[in-house]
C-alpha positions, 0 to 999 in steps of 0.5 A: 522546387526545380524538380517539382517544375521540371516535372510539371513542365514535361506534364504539361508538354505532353498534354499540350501535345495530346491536344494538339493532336487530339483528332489523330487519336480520335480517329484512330480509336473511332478506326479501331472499334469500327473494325472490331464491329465489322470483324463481330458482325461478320463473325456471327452472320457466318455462323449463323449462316453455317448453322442454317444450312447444316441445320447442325451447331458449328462446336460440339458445345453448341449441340449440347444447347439445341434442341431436344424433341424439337423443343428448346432445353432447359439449358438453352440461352434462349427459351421460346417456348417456356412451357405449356398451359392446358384449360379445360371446360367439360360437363361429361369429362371428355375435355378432362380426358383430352387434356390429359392426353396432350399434355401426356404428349408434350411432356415427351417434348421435354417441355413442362405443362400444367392441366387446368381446370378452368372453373379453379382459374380466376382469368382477370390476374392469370390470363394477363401473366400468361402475355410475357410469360412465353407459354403457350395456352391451349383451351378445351372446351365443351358446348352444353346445352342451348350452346351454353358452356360447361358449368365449370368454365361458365365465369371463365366465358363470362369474364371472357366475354365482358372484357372483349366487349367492354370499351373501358378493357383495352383492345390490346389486353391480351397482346403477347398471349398465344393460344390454340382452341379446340372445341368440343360439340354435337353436330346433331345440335345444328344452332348450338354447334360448337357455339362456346369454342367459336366465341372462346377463340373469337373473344381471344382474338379481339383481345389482341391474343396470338392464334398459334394454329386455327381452330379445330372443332371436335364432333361427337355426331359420327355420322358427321364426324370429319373422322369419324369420331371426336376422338379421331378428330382430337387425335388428328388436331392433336398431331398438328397441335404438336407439329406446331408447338415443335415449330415454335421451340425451333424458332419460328417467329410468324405466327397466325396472324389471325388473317386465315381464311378457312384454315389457310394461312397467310403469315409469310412463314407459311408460305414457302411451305404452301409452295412446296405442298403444292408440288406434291400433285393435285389430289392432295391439294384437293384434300386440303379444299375439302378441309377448308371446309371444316377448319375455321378461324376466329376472323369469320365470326367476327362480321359484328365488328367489322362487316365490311368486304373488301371488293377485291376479296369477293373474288376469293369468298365465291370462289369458296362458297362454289368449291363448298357447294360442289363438295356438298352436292358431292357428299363430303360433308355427310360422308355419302356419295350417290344413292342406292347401294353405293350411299349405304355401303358408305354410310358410317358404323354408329359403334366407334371404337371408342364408343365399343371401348366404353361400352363394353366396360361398362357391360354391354354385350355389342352386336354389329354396328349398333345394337346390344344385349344386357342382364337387367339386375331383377334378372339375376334378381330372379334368378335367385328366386328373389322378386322381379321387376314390375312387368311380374308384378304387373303381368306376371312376366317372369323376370328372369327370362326376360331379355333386355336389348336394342337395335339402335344404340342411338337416341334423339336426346342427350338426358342428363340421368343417362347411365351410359356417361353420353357415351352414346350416339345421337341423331334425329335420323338414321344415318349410319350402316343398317344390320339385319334384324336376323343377325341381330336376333341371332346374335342378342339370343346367343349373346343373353344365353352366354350371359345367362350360363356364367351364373352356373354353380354362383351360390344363391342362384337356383338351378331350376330357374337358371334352365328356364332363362336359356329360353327367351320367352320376353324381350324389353326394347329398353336397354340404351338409345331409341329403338324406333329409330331403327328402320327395320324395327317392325321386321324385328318385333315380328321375328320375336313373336314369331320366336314366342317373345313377347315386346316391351318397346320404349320410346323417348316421345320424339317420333309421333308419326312412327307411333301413330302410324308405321310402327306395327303391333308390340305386346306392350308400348310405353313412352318416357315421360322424364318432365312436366314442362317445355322448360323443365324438358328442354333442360333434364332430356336435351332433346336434339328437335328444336320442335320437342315439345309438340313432339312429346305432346303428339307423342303421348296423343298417338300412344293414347290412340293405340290399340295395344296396351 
């Protein structure tokens, strides 16, 4: 018993002690981990400071969790980028092509990306994942006709659409969500241009998503393509595209505010850059003015919501409308500087190289810049001695030395039966490079002779009549595009018949007074008649002139009025 106290009694010492001095040893515990804050802090921040100024880790183990291509690996601590979402809208499948192509370029950032058809993606559940999901979505979609969408992203837009517009969808639906729009249009269509990625990129934002790039928009009218086809135009916001996706898997935090203003943007994390940009000299900063012009944000079209200018920004708007006008009056908008000779050697070739491309796959023998040859099948019908085509049946024409040709790849509607995939160029006028009817002439003969001479020693094919068919004795202006457009077509049908080849002109009824008036003689004019209706016209021929009815109905009065059958 007098352990057991002895015990107790020094127990109670020492904790009567501890009490006594209980604020020595909170101070001093208070002391030590204050120390050991100080010490962590000022050990991270010198690190940190050591890996931004050497733009290198200070261990090689940190070098093995940097980034690869610009992107963060799979084994980094912090994934800023998880990966990349592509959606796409498409009626002729560019977009389907495009998306394809960037995500054959982000997959060699290292960082994984999935292609998504937007007509198989249902946006009320997905879209609202993708808000802390850490990907990027990257939408791509085309304007169909009357600047409605694609009928695969058709709900897509609509849901899109309701819930930017509906009052019971909170306004921060979409927070965290960072996205880029490329859209996908025709010029040549002035009030539907790009309609569909202009609303896409606008209903995004106010729903609170984060625009990571501004809107580009893709144009298939190369006479007023910024680069001169949409697949330049894809390529070149492709570039940037990735530049930007590199920029955020290193960790840059600011992204587009959703503030820009003709595609400057005013996020503090662009503004060094700005800065330094500037130092490169003027000419280039006069590139990046031309280029406001054509690089919108969501902001702009967003008047509806919030109308309202700010006087100290009236400055700034006419500032802009006056560098617009200069650079209208100066050409860049229609890539044209001038009059007379100058405006002709500037003017644009209609046959891209894409358009080249897919054209000769498809069997076009191309000549120049805008014109082409092609066998007709009752050609190599009649070549075999089987029937021709209705001109024989009709008039007596012997199909197979007949040439199918054009002097204007381009036309006036986008037909939704057009067998050239809408590969073709559109327009309502000419305004590309003009070769001469001479060449053409020249080149189609030879061109049809070289086509005809493969059929030597084919089984079937009679030799006889393949002798005949290296003379062109008929020529049908029908093969692909408009040819009335062509400003020297008149030129052109007089060569043939001073050549003994008889004209088959076809016209998509759009051009009246050419029918009426300038257009000279041929042996035989025809005009399509693809529908019975405005209705019904509007939707199979697509036709670019807001006034195409009174133009088809003119049309077939001016044929009406013709000598020549």
């Amino acid at each position: 018993l007098d352990v057991s106290m002895d015990t107790w009694s020094y127990f109670h010492t020492c904790l009567v002690s501890i009490w006594l001095h209980r604020f020595y040893i909170y101070s001093a515990v208070a002391f030590g981990i204050s120390l050991w804050i100080v010490v962590q802090f000022t050990t991270t921040r010198s690190k940190r400071k050591g890996e931004k100024s050497h733009g290198t880790p200070a261990s090689s183990e940190g070098t093995a969790d940097k980034l690869g291509n610009g992107c963060a690996l799979p084994q980094a601590q912090e994934v800023r980028v998880a990966g990349v979402k592509i959606f796409y809208g498409s009626q002729t499948g560019t977009a389907k092509r495009f998306a394809k192509a960037l995500a054959e370029a982000v997959t060699c950032l290292n960082l994984p990306v999935e292609v998504i058809n937007m007509g198989d993606y249902d946006p009320e559940d997905g879209l609202s994942e993708e808000t802390s999901s850490r990907n990027i979505c990257v939408f791509l979609v085309a304007t169909y006709t009357e600047g409605q969408p694609p009928e695969s992203a058709a709900w897509f837009c609509k849901w899109l659409e309701e819930a930017a517009n509906d009052f019971r969808v909170g306004k921060s639906f979409l927070q965290g969500l960072r996205y880029a729009v490329f859209g996908l249009g025709n010029s040549a269509y002035v009030d539907h241009y790009n309609t569909v990625g202009r609303r896409m990129d606008r209903w995004l934002w106010m729903l609170s998503a984060s625009r990571i790039m501004t809107r580009a928009e893709g144009d298939c009218n190369v006479a007023q393509s910024k680069h001169g086809s949409i697949e330049a135009d894809f390529e070149a916001w492709k570039a940037k595209f990735l530049t930007r996706l590199q920029a955020l898997c290193k960790g840059e935090k600011k992204p587009c505010s959703g503030k820009c203003k003709k595609g400057k943007c005013k996020s503090s994390g662009k503004q060094s850059k700005e800065s330094s940009d500037h130092e490169h000299g003027t000419s280039e900063h006069e590139n990046s003015e031309a280029e406001e012009l054509f690089e919108t944000s969501s902001e702009e079209e967003a008047g509806g919501t919030d109308s309202v200018i700010d006087v100290e920004d009236l400055g700034n708007i006419m500032g802009h409308m006056k560098k617009a006008k200069v650079l209208l009056l100066e050409g860049v908008w229609n890539g044209a500087a001038g009059t007379g000779r100058k405006e002709e050697a500037e003017r644009r070739e209609m046959i891209t190289p894409a358009l080249r491309e897919a054209l000769t796959k498809q069997g076009y023998k191309l000549i120049g810049s805008h014109s082409g040859v092609k066998l007709c099948r009752w050609t190599k019908s009649m070549l075999r001695g089987r029937g021709g085509c209705y001109k024989h049946t009709f008039y007596g024409i012997e199909s197979h030395r007949c040439m199918e040709a054009t002097p204007s790849l381009a036309c006036a509607n986008k037909c939704v039966f057009c067998w050239r995939h809408h590969t073709n160029p559109v327009g309502t006028e000419w305004r590309w490079k003009m070769d001469q009817p001479e060449v053409i002439l020249q080149e189609a003969i030879e061109n049809h002779q070289n086509m005809i001479k493969q059929f030597k020693g084919v089984s079937g094919v009679k030799a006889a009549r393949l002798e005949e068919a290296l003379t062109v004795k008929h020529c049908a202006l029908s093969l692909v595009g408009e040819p009335i457009m062509y400003p020297q077509i008149n030129r052109f049908v007089r060569l043939l018949h001073q050549h003994g080849i008889s004209t088959f002109l076809v016209t998509n009824a759009q051009f009246p007074e050419e029918i009426r008036q300038r257009l000279e003689p041929v042996t035989q004019l025809y005009v399509s008649v693809d529908a019975s209706t405005k209705e019904s016209l509007r939707r199979i021929d697509r036709p670019l002139f807001k006034d195409f009815w009174q133009r088809f109905l003119d049309s077939l009065k001016a044929l009406a009025e013709k000598v020549p059958r």
